[in-house]
Rosetta silent file (secondary structure, phi, psi, omega in degrees, C-alpha in Angstrom):
SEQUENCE: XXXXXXXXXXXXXXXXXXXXXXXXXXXXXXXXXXXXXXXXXXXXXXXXXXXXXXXXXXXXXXXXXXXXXXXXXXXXXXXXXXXXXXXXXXXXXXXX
SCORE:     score description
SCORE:     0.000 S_00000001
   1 L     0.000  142.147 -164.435    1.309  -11.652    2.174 S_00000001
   2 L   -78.563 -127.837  123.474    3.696   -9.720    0.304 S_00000001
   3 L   138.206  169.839  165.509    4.774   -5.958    0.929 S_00000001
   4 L  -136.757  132.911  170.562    7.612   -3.912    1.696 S_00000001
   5 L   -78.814  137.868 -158.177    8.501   -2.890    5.202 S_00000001
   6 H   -85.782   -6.621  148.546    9.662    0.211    6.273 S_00000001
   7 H   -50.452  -46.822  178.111   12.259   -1.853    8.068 S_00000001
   8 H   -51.280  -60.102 -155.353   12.911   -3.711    5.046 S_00000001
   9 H   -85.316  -30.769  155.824   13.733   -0.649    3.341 S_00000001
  10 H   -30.260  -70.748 -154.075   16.073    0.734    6.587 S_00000001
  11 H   -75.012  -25.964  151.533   18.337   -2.260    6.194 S_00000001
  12 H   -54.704  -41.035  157.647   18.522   -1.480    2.469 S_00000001
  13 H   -63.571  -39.826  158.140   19.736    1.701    3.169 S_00000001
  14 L   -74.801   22.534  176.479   22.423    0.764    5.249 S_00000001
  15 L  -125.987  -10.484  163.587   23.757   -2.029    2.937 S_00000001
  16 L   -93.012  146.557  157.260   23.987    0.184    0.249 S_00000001
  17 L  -118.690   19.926  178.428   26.679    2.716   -0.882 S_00000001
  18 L   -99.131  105.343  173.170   25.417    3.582   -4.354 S_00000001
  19 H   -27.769  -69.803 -178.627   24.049    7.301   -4.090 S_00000001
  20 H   -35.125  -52.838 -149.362   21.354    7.112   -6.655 S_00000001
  21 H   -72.886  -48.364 -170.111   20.116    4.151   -4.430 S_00000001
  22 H   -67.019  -44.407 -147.377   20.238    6.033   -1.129 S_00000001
  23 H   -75.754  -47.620  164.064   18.452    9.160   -2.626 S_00000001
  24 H   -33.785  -78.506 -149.984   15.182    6.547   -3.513 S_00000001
  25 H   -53.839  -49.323 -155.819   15.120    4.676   -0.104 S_00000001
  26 H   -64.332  -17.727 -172.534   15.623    8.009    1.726 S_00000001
  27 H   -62.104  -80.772 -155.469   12.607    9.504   -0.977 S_00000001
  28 H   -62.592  -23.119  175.989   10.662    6.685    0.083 S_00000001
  29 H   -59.675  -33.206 -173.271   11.160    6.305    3.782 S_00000001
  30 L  -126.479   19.566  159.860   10.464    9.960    4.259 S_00000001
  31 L  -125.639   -4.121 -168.312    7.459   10.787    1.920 S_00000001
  32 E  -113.700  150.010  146.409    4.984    7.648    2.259 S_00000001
  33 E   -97.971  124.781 -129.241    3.319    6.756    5.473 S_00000001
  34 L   -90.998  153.438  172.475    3.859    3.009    6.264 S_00000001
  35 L  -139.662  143.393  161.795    0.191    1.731    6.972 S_00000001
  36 L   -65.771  155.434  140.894   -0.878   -2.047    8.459 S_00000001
  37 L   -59.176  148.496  165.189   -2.852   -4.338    6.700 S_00000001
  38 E  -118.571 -177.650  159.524   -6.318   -4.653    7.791 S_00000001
  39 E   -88.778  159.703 -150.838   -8.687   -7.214    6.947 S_00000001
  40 H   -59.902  -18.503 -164.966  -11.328   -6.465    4.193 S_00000001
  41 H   -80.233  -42.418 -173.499  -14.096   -6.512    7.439 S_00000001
  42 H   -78.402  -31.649  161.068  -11.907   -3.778    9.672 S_00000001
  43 H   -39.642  -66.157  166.495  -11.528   -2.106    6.159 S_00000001
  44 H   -61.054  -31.669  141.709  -15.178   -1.514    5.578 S_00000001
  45 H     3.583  -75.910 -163.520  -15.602   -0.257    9.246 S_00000001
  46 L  -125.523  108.773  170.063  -13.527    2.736    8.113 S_00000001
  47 L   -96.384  176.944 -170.097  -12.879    2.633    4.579 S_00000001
  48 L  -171.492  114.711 -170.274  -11.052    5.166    2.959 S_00000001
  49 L   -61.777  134.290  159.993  -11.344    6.378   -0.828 S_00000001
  50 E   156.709 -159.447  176.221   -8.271    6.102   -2.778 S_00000001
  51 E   -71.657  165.275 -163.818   -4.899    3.865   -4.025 S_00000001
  52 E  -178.287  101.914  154.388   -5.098    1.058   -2.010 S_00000001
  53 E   -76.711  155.491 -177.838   -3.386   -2.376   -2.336 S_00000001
  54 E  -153.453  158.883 -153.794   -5.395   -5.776   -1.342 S_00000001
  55 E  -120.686  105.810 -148.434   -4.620   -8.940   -0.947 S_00000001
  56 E  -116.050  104.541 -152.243   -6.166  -11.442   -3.499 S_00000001
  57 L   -43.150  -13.821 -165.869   -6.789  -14.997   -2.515 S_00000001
  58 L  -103.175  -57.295 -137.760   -5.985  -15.909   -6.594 S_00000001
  59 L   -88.364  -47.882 -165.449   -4.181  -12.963   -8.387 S_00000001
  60 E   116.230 -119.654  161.057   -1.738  -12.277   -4.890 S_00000001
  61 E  -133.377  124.420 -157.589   -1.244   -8.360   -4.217 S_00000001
  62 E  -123.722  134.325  153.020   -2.753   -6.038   -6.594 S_00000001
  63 E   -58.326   84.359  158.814   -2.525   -2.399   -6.837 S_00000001
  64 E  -107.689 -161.800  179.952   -6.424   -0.420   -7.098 S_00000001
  65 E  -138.455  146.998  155.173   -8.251    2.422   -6.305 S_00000001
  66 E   -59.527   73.750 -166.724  -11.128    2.921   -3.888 S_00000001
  67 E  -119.828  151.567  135.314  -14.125    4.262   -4.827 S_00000001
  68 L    57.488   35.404 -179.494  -17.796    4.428   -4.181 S_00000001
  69 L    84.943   -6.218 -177.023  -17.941    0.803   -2.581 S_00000001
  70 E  -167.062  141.408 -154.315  -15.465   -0.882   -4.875 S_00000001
  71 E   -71.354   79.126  164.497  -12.264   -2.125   -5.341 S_00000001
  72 E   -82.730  177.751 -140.386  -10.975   -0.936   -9.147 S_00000001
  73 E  -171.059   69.937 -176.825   -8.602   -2.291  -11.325 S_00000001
  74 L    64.641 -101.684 -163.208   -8.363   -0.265  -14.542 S_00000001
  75 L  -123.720    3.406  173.382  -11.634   -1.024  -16.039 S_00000001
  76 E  -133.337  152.174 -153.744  -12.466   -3.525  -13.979 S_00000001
  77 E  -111.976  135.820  177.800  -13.957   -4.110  -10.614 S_00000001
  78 L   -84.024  136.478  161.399  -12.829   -6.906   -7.816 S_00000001
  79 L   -91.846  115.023 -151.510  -14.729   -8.956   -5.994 S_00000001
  80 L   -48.295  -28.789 -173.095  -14.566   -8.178   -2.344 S_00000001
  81 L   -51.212  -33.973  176.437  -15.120  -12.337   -2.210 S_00000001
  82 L   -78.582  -35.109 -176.103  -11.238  -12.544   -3.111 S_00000001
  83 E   -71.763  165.570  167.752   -9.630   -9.622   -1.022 S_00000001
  84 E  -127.462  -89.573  169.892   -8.632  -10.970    2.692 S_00000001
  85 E  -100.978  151.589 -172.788   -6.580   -7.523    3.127 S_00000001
  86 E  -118.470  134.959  152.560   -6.276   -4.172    2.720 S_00000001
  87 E  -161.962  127.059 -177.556   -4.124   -1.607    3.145 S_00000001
  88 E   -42.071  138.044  165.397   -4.872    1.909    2.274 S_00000001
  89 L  -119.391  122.526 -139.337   -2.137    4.187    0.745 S_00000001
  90 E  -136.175  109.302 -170.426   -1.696    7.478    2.003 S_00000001
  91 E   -74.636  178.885  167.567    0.680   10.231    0.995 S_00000001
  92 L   -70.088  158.177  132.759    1.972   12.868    4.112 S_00000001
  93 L   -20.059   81.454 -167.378    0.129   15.785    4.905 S_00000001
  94 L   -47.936  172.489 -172.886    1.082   19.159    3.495 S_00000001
  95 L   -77.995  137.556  178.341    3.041   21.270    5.644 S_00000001
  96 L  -101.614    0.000    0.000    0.913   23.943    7.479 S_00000001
C-alpha cells in the first residue's frame, strides 16, 4: 500500500535546502493530521463522513469522499468488494 509518511516527509525536509520546498513540507507536516490505515471492517465500526483515501484491490489508492454508506468517486460509486483499506482524512481542529 502506497502513502506518504509523516516520516517520509521529515527526512524530506532535512535533505532539502530549497526554501519554496521547505515552506510545503513544513505546510504539510503542521496542518494535516497523519491517520493509520484501517481495514474497510474497522472502518465501518466507526466510519467517518468525508475525503478519505482507500485502498483498491484493482485501481491501487484512490482519492473519494464518504458519504451516506458509500465510497464516491466523482460520479461514481465504489464497491466496498474492492477496498481492503481506509484511511480517513482529517484537517486540525480550529483553534479555541
Amino acid at each position: 500500500m502506497c502513502g506518504v509518511s509523516k516520516d517520509a516527509l521529515l527526512e524530506l525536509l532535512d535533505n532539502t535546502e530549497n526554501e519554496e520546498r521547505r515552506y510545503i513540507l513544513n505546510y504539510l507536516l503542521t496542518s494535516y493530521k497523519f491517520e493509520q490505515w484501517q481495514t474497510i471492517d474497522e472502518f465501518k465500526e466507526n466510519t467517518v463522513n468525508g475525503i478519505c483515501f482507500v485502498n483498491h484491490k484493482r485501481r491501487g489508492v484512490l482519492g473519494c469522499f464518504y458519504k451516506k454508506d458509500c465510497f464516491h468517486r466523482g460520479d461514481y460509486i465504489i464497491d466496498t468488494n474492492f477496498i481492503t483499506h481506509v484511511m480517513p482524512i482529517k484537517t486540525p481542529e480550529a483553534p479555541k
